[in-house]
Biopython code that builds the backbone (N, CA, C, O; Angstrom):
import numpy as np
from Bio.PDB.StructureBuilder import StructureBuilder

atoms = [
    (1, "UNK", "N", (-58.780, -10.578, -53.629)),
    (1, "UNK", "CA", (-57.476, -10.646, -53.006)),
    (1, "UNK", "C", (-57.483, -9.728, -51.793)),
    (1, "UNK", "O", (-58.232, -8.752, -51.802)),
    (2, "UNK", "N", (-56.744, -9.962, -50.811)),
    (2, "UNK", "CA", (-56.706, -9.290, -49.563)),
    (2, "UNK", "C", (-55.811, -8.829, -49.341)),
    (2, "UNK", "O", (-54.771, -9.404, -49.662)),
    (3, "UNK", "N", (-55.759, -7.438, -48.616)),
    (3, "UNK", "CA", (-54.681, -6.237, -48.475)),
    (3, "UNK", "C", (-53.729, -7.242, -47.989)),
    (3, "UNK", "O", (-53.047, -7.710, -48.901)),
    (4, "UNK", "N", (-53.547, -7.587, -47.129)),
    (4, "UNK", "CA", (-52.507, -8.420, -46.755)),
    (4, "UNK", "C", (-51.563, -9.221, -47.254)),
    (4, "UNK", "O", (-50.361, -9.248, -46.991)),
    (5, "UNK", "N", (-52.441, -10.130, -48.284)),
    (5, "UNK", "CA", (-51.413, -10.242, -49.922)),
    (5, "UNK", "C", (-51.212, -9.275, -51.018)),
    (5, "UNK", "O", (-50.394, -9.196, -51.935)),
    (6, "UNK", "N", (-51.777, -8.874, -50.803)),
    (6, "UNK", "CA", (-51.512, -7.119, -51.790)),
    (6, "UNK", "C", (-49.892, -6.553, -51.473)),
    (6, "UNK", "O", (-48.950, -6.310, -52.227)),
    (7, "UNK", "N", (-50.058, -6.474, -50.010)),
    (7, "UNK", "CA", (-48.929, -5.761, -49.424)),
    (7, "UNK", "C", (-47.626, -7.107, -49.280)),
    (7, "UNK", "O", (-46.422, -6.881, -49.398)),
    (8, "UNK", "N", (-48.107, -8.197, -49.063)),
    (8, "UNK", "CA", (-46.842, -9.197, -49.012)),
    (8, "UNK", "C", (-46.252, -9.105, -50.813)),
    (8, "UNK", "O", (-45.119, -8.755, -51.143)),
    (9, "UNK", "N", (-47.148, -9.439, -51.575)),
    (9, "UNK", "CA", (-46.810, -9.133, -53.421)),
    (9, "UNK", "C", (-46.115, -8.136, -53.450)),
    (9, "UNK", "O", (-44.955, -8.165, -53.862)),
    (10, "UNK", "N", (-46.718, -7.041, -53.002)),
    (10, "UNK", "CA", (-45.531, -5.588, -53.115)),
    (10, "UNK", "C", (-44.095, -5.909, -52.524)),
    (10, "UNK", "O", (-43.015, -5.514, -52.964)),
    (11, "UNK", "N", (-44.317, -6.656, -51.507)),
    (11, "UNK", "CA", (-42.839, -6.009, -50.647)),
    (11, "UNK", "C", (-41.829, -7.116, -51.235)),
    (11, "UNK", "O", (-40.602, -7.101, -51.138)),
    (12, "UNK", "N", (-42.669, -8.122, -51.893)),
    (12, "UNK", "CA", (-41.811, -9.465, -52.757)),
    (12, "UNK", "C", (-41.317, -8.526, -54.109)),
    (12, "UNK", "O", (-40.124, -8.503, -54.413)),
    (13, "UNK", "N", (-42.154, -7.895, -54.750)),
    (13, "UNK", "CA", (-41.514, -7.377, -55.643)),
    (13, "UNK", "C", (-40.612, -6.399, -55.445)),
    (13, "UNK", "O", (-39.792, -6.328, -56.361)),
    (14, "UNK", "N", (-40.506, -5.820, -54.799)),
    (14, "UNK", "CA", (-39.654, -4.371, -53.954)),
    (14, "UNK", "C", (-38.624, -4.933, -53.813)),
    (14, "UNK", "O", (-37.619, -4.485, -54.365)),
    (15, "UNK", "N", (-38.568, -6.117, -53.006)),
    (15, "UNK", "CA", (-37.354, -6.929, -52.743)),
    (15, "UNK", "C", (-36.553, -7.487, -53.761)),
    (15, "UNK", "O", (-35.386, -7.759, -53.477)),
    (16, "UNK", "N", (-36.958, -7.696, -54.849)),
    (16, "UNK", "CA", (-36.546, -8.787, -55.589)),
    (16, "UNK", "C", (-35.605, -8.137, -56.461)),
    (16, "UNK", "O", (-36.125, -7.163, -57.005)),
    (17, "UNK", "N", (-34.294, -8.343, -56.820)),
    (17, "UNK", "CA", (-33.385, -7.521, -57.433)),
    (17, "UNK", "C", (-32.718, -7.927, -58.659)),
    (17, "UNK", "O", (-31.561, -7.618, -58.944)),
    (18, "UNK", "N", (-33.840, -8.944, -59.685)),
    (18, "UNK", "CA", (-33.902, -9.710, -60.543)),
    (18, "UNK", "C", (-33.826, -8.829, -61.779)),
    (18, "UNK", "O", (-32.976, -8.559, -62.627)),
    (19, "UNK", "N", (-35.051, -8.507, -61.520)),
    (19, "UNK", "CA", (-35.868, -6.988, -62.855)),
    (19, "UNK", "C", (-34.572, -5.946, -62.420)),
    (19, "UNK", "O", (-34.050, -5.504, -63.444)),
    (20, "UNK", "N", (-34.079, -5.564, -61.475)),
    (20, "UNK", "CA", (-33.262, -4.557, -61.533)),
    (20, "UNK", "C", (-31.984, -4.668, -62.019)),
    (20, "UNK", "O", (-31.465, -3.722, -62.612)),
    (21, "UNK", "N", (-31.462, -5.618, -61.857)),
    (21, "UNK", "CA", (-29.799, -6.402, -63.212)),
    (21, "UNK", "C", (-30.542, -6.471, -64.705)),
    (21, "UNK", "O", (-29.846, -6.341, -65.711)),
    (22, "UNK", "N", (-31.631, -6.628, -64.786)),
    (22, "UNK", "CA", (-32.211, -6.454, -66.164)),
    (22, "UNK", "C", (-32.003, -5.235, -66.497)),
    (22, "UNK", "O", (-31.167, -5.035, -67.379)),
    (23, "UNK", "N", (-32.647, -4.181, -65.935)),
    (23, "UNK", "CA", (-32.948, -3.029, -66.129)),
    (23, "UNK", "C", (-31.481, -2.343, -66.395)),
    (23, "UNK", "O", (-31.525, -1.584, -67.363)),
    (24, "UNK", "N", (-30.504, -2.407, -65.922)),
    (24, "UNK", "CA", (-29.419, -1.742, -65.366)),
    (24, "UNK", "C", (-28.624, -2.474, -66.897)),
    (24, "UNK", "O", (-27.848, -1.734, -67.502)),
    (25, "UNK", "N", (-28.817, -3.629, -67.341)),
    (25, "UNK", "CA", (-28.015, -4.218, -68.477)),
    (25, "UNK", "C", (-29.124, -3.347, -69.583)),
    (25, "UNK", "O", (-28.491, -2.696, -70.414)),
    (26, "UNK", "N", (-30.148, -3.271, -69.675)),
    (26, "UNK", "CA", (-30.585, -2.697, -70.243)),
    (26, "UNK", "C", (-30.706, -1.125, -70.825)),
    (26, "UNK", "O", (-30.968, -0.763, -71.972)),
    (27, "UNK", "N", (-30.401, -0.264, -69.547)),
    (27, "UNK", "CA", (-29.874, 0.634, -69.599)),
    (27, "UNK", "C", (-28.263, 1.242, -70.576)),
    (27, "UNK", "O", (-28.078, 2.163, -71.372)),
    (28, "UNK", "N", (-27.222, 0.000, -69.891)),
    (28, "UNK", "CA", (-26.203, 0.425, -70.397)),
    (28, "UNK", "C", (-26.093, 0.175, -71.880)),
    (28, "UNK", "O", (-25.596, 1.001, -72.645)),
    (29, "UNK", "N", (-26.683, -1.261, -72.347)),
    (29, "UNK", "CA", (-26.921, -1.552, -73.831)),
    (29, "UNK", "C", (-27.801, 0.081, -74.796)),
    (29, "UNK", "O", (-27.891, 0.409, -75.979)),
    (30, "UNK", "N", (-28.206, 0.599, -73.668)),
    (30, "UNK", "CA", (-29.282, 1.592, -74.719)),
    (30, "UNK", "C", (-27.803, 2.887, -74.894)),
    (30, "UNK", "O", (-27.587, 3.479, -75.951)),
    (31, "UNK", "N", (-26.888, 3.098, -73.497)),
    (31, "UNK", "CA", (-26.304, 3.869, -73.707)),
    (31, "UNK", "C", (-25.177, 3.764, -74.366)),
    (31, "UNK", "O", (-24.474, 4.762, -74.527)),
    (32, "UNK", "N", (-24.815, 2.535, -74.858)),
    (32, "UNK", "CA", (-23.319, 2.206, -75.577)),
    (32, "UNK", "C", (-24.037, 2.182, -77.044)),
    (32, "UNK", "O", (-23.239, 2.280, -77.976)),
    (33, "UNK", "N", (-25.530, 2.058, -77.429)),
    (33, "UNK", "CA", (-26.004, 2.211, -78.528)),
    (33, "UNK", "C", (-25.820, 4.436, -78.982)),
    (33, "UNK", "O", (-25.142, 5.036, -79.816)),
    (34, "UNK", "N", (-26.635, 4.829, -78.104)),
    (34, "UNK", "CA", (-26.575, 6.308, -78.053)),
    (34, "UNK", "C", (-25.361, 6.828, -78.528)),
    (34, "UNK", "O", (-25.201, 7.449, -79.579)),
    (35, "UNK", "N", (-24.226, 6.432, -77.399)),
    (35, "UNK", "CA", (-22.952, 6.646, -77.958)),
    (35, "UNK", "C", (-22.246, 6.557, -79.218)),
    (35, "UNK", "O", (-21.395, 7.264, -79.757)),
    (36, "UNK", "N", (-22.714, 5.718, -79.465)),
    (36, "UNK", "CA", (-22.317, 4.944, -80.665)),
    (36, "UNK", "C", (-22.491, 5.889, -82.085)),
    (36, "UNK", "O", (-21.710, 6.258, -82.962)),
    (37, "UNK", "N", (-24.031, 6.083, -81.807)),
    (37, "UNK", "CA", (-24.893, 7.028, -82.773)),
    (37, "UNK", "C", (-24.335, 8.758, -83.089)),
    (37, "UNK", "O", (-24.177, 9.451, -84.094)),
    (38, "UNK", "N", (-24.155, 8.950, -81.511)),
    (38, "UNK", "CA", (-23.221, 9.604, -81.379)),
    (38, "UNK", "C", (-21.942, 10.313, -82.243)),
    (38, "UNK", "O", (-21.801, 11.378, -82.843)),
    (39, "UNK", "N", (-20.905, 8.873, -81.913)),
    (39, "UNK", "CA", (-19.611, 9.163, -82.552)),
    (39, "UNK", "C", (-19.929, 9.445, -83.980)),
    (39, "UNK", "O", (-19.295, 10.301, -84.598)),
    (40, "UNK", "N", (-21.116, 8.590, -84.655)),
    (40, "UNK", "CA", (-21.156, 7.992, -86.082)),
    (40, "UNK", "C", (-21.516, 9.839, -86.455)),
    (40, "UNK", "O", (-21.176, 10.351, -87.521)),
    (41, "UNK", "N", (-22.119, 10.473, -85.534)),
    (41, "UNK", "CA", (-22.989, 11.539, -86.314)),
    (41, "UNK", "C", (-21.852, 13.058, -86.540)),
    (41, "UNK", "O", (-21.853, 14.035, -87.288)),
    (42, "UNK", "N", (-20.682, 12.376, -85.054)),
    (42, "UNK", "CA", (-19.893, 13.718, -85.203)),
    (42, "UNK", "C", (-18.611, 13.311, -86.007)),
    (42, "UNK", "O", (-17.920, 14.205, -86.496)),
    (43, "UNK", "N", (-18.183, 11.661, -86.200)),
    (43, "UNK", "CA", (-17.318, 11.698, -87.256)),
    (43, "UNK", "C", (-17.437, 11.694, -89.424)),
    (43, "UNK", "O", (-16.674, 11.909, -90.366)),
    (44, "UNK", "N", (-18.833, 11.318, -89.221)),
    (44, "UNK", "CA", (-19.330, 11.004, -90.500)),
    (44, "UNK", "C", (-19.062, 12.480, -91.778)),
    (44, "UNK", "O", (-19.155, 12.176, -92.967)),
    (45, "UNK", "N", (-18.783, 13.802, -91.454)),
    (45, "UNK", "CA", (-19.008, 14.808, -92.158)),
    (45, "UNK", "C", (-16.824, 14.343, -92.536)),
    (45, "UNK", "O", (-16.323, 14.056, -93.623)),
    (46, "UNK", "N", (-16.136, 14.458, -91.206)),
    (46, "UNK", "CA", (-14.732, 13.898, -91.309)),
    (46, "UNK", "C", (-14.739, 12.768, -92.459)),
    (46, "UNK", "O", (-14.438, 12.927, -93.642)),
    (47, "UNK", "N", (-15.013, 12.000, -92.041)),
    (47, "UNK", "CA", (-14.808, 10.289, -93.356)),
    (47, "UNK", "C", (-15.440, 11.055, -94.837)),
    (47, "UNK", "O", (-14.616, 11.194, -95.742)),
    (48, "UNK", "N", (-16.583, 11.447, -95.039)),
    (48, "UNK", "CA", (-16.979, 11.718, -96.335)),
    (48, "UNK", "C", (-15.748, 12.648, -97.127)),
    (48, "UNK", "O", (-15.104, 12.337, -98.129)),
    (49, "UNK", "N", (-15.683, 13.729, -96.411)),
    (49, "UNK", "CA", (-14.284, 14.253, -96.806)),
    (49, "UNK", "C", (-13.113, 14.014, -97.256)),
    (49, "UNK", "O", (-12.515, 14.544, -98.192)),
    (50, "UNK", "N", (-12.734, 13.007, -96.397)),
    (50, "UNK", "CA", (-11.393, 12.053, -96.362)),
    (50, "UNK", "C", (-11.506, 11.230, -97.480)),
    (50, "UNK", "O", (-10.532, 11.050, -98.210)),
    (51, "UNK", "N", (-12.553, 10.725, -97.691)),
    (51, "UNK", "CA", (-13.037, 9.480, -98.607)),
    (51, "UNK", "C", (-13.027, 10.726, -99.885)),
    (51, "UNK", "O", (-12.081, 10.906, -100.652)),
    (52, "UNK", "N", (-14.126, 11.390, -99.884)),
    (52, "UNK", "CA", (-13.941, 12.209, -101.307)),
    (52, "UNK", "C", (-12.613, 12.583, -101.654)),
    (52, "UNK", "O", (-12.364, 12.529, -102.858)),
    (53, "UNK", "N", (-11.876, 12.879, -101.043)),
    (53, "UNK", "CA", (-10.393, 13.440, -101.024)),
    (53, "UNK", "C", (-9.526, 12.436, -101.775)),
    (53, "UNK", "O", (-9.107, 12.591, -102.922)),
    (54, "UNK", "N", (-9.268, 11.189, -100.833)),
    (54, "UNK", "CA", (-8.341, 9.981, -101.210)),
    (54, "UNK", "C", (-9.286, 9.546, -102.558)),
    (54, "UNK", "O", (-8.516, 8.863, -103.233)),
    (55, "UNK", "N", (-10.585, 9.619, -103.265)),
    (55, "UNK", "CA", (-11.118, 9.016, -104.125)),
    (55, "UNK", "C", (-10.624, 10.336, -105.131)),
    (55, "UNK", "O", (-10.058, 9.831, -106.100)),
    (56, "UNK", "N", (-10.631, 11.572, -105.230)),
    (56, "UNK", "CA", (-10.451, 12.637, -106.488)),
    (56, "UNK", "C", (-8.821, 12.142, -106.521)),
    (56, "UNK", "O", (-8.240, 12.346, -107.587)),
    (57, "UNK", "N", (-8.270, 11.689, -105.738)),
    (57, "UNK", "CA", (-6.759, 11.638, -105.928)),
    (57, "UNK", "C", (-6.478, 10.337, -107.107)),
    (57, "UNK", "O", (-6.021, 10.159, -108.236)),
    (58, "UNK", "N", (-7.102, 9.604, -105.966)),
    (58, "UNK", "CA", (-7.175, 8.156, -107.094)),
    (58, "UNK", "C", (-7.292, 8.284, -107.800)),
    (58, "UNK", "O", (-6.611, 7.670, -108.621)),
    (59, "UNK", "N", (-8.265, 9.204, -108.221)),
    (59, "UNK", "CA", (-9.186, 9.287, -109.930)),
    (59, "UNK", "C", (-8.433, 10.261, -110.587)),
    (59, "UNK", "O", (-8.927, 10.572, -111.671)),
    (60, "UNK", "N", (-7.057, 11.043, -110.200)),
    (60, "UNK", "CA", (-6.088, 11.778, -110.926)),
    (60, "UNK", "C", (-5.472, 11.317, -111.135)),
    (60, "UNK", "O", (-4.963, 11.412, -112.251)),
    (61, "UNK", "N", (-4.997, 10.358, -110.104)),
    (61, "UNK", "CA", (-3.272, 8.976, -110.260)),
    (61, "UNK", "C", (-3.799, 8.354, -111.369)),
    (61, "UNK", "O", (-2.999, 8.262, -112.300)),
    (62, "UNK", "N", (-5.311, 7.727, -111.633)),
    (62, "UNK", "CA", (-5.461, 6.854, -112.634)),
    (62, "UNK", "C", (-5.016, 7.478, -114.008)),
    (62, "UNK", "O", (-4.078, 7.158, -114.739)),
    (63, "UNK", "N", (-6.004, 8.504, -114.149)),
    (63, "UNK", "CA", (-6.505, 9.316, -115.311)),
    (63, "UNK", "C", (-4.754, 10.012, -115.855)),
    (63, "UNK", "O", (-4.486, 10.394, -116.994)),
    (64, "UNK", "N", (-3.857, 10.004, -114.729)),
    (64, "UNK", "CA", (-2.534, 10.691, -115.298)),
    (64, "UNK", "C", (-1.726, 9.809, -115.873)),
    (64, "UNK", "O", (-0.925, 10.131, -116.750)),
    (65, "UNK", "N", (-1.938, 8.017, -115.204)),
    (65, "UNK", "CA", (-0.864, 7.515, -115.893)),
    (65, "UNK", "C", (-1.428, 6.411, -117.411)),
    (65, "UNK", "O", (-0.951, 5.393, -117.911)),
    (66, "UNK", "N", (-2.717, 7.316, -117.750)),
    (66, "UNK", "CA", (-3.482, 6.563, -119.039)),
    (66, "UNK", "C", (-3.232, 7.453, -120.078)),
    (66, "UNK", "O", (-3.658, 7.217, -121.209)),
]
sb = StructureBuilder()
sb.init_structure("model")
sb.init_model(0)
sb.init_chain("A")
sb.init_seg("    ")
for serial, (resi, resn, name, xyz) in enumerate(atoms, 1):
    if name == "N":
        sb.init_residue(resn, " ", resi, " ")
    sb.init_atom(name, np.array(xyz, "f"), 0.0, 1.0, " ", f" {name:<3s}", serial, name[0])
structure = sb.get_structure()
C-alpha cells in the first residue's frame, strides 16, 4: 500500500463522524449504568433498614393479634 493511500484512509477515517455518535452513545449508556450503581450502593444500607424495620413491626402486629 502507498503512503498516499495510507494518508487518504487516515484522513477518511478522521473525517468520518459515524464511530464518534457510537462512541458518545456509548459513553453515556456506561455513565447512566455507573450512576445507577451508584445510587443502588448509597441507598441500599437506607432500604435494608426500612425493610428490617416495617418487617419486625409486621412480625409484632401479627404475633399481638394471635
Amino acid at each position: 500500500m502507498r503512503i498516499d493511500q495510507i494518508l487518504r484512509r487516515l484522513r477518511c477515517f478522521w473525517g468520518a463522524d459515524d464511530g464518534l455518535v457510537t462512541l458518545e452513545w456509548v459513553a453515556i449508556a456506561a455513565a447512566v449504568i455507573v450512576l445507577g450503581i451508584g445510587v443502588v450502593v448509597i441507598l441500599k444500607p437506607s432500604v435494608n433498614t426500612a425493610a428490617s424495620s416495617v418487617g419486625s413491626n409486621l412480625l409484632s402486629a401479627v404475633n399481638s393479634n394471635t
